[in-house]
Structures are given as C-alpha cells and as structure tokens.
C-alpha positions in Angstrom: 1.4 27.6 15.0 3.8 25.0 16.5 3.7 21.1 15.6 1.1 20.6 18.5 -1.2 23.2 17.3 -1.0 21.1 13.4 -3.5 18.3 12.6 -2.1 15.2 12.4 -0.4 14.7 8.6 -2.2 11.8 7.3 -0.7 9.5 4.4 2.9 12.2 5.0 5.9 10.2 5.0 8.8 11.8 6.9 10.2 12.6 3.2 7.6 14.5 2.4 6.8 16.9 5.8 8.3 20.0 6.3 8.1 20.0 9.8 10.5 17.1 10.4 13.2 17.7 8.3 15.6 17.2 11.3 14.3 13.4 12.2 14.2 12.3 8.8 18.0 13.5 7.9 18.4 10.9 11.1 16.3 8.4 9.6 18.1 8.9 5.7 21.6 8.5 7.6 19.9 4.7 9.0 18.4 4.0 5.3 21.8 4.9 3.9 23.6 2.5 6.5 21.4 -0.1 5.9 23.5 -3.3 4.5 23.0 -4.2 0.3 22.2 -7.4 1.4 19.2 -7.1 3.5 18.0 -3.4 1.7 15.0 -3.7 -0.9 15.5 -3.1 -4.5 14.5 0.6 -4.9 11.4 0.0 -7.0 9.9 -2.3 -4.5 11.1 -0.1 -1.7 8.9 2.7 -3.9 6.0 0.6 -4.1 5.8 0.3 -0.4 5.9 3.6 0.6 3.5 4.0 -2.0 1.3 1.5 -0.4 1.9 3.2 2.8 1.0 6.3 1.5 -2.5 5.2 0.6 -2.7 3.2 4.1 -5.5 4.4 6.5 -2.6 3.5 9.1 -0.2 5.9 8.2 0.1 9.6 10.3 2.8 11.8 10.6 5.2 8.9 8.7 4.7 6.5 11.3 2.7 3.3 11.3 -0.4 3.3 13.6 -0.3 -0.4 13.9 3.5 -1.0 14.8 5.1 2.2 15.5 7.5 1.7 12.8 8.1 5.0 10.8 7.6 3.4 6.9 10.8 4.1 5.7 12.2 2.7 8.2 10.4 -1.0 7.9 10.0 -0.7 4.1 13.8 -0.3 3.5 14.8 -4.0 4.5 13.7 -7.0 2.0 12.7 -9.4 4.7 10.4 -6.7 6.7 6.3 -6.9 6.2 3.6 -4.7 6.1 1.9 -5.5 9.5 -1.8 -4.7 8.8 -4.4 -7.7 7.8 -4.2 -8.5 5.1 -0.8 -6.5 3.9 -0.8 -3.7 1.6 2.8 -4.3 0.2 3.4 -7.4 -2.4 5.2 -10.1 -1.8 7.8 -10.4 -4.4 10.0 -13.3 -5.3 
C-alpha cells in the first residue's frame, strides 16, 4: 500500500507518522534553527500540539485551515492557532 492508497491520518502530527519520517527530520532541523527568542517555552509548545492533536483541523500534521504543518506554527511564541475561536491559550 503506498501513501496514496492510506486514509488520511487524522489528529497525526509529523512526529508521530511513520510514513514521513523524511519531511519531519526537515521540519526538526527548522524547529531546531528556530531563534530562543521568538521559540515557545517547551510546555506551551506541548500544549499546542496537544490542542492540535484534538483539533478536527488537523490531517496528516498539517492544518486544514492554514496549511501550516503544527509544529511548524506552534514552535514560535508570537504565532496563533488560526481556527475560531483558538484552541491554544494565550499565555502571558
């Protein structure tokens, strides 16, 4: 069966699917690039993909409402949850 063939993974971040391993080694080399400054404290960064992985909006560890892929968005502070009303809390 290739990745065509598989139903979408719904609520999967790329961390967690098998059958990306290759994208998300690309997209932990961006997290781990990403400036202290702007980068989430880890537990909030948690509590998002959390959030995310609860989300109706989330398939195959992208966002269906912005196209982000959630760990991408949820790694920097200033970045938002895009749905209406947001699933992640603000925190100040």
């Amino acid at each position: 069966m290739n990745n065509l063939d598989r139903p979408p993974c719904r609520r999967c971040l790329l961390e967690d699917m098998t059958t990306e391993k290759k994208l998300y080694v690309t997209v932990r080399e961006y997290l781990d690039a990403v400036p202290q400054n702007v980068k989430t404290p880890d537990a909030v960064y948690r509590s998002r993909l959390d959030a995310c992985r609860r989300c109706q909006n989330l398939q195959n560890g992208m966002c269906r409402l912005c196209g982000c892929f959630v760990e991408m968005r949820a790694v920097k502070d200033a970045n938002t949850c895009p749905d209406t009303p947001p699933h992640w809390r603000v925190e100040k």
